[in-house]
C-alpha positions as CSV (number, residue, x, y, z in Angstrom):
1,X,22.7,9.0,-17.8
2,X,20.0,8.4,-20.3
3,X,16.5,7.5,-19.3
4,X,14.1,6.1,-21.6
5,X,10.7,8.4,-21.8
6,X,8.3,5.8,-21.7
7,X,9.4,4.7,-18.2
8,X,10.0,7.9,-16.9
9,X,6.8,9.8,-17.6
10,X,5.0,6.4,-16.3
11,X,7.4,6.8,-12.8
12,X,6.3,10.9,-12.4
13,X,2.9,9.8,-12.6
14,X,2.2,7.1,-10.7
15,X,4.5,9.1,-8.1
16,X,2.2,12.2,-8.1
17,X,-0.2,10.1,-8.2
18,X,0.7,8.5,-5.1
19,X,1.5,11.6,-3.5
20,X,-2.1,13.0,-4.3
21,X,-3.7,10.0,-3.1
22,X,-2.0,9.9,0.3
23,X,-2.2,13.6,0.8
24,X,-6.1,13.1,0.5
25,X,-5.6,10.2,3.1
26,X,-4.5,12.2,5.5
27,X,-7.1,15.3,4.8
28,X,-10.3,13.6,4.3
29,X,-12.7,13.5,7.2
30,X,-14.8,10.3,5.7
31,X,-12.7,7.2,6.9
32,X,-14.5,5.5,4.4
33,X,-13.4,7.5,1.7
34,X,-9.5,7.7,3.5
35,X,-9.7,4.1,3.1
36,X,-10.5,4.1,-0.7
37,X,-7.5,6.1,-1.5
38,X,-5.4,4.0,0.6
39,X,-6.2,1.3,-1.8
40,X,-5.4,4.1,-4.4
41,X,-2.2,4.8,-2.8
42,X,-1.1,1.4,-2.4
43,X,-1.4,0.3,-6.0
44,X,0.3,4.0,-7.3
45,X,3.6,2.4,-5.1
46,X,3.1,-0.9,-6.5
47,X,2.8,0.3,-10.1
48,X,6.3,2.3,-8.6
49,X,7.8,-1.1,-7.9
50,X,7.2,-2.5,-11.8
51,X,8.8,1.0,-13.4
52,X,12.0,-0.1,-11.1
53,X,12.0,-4.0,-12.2
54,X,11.2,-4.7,-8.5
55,X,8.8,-7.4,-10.0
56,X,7.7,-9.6,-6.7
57,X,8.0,-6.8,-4.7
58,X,5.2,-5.3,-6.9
59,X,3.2,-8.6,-6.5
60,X,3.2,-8.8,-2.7
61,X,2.1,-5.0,-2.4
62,X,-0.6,-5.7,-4.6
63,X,-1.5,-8.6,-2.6
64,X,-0.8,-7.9,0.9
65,X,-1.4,-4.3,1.1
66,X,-3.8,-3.3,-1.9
67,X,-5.7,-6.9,-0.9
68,X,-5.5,-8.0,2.5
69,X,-4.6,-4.9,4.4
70,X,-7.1,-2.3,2.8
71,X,-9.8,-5.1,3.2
72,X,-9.3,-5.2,6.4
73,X,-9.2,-0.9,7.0
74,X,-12.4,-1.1,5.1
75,X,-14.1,-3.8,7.0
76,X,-13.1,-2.1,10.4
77,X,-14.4,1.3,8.8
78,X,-17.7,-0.3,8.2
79,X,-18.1,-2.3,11.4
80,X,-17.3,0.7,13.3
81,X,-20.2,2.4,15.1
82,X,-20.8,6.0,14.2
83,X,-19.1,6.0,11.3
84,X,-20.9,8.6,9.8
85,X,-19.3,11.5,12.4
86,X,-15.6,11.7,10.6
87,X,-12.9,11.3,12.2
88,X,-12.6,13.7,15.3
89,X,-10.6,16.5,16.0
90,X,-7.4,16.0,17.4
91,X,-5.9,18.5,20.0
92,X,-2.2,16.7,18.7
93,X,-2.8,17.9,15.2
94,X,0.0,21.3,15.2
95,X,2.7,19.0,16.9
96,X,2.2,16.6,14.2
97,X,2.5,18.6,11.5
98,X,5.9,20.1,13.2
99,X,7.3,16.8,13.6
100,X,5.7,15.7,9.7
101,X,8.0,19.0,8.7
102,X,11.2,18.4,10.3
103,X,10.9,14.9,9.2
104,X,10.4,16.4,5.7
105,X,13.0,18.6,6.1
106,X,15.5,16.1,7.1
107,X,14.5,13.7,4.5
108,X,15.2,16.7,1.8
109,X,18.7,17.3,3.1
110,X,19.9,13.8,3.2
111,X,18.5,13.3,-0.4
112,X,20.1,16.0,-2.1
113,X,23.3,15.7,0.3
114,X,24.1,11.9,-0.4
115,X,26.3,10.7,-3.2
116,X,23.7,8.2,-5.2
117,X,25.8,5.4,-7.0
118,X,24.0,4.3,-10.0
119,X,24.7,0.8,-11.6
120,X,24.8,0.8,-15.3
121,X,24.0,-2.9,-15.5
122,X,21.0,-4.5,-16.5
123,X,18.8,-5.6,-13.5
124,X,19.0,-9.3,-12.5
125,X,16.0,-11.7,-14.3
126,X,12.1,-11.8,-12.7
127,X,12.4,-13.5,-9.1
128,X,8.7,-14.3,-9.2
129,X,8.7,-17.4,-11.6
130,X,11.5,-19.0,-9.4
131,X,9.7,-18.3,-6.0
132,X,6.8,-19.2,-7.3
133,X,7.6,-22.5,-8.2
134,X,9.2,-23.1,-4.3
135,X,6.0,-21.6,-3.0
136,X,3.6,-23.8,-5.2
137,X,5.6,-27.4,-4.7
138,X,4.7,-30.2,-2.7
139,X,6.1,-28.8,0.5
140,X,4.2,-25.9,0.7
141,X,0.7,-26.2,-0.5
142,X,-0.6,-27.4,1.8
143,X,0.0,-24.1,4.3
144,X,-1.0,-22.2,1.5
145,X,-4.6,-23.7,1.0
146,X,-5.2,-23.2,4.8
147,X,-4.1,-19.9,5.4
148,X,-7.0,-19.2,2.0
149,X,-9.5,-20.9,3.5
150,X,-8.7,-19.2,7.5
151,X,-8.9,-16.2,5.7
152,X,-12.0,-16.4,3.8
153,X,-13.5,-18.0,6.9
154,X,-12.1,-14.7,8.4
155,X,-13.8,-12.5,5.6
156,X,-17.4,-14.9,6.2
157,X,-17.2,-14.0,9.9
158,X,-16.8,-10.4,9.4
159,X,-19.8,-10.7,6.8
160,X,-21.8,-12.2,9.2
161,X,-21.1,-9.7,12.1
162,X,-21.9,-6.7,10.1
163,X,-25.4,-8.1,9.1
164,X,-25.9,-9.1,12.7
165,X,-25.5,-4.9,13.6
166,X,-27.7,-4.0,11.0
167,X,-30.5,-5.7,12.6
């Protein structure tokens, strides 16, 4: 099998990348910071999903996760009273990790144990103009523009409420 280098090297890093990011997830005591490299972890897999031609797919993790998702962690962060204390200590902490390495360890043995079939043919052409043009018609605008402006009424509320607590 030949791989281009250009591709490859770009896959390795954005999956160590990723891999950093959510290792610091997981360690980091400031949920604030946790959040951050959630956003950081998110777009590392969506730049994962353009080095595999999984175009749309890339999109709606940008969108959905990166956007909506981690603006939503981080507004819950910063509402949250206290949030200067860390996240506390958990007495479940040595049972997770036992169940975070069998899982590990199970995932490792299926990978290396499973015959992969690899397809030698050229990946099917971009979804995202084709779904883009069903998504912006006449039929479905119309949800679209008030879903945007529920949401940024959303995003206005939350605004307000946190101003409200500073006082």
């Amino acid at each position: 099998m030949h791989l281009s280098t250009g591709p490859s090297i770009a896959f390795w890093m954005l999956a160590s990348v990723a891999v950093t990011s959510a290792v610091a997830v997981i360690t980091l005591r400031d949920m604030f910071r946790a959040a951050l490299f959630l956003v950081v972890t998110f777009l590392s897999i969506a730049g994962l999903y353009v080095t595999l031609n999984a175009d749309f797919i890339a999109a709606v993790q940008v969108l959905i996760y990166a956007g909506a998702i981690s603006v939503l962690l981080i507004f819950a962060v910063l509402l949250t009273r206290d949030m200067q204390q860390g996240n506390p200590s958990n007495r479940l902490t040595k049972p997770a990790v036992f169940l975070g390495g069998v899982l590990l360890s199970t995932l490792i043995v299926v990978i290396t144990n499973t015959k992969w079939r690899l397809s030698h043919e050229a990946p099917i052409t971009n979804t995202t103009g084709a779904l883009a043009d069903t998504l912006f018609t006449d039929k479905f605008v119309l949800p679209l523009e008030i879903a945007a402006v529920l949401l940024l009424a959303a995003m206005i509320g939350a605004v307000v409420i946190a101003k409200g607590r500073e006082n």
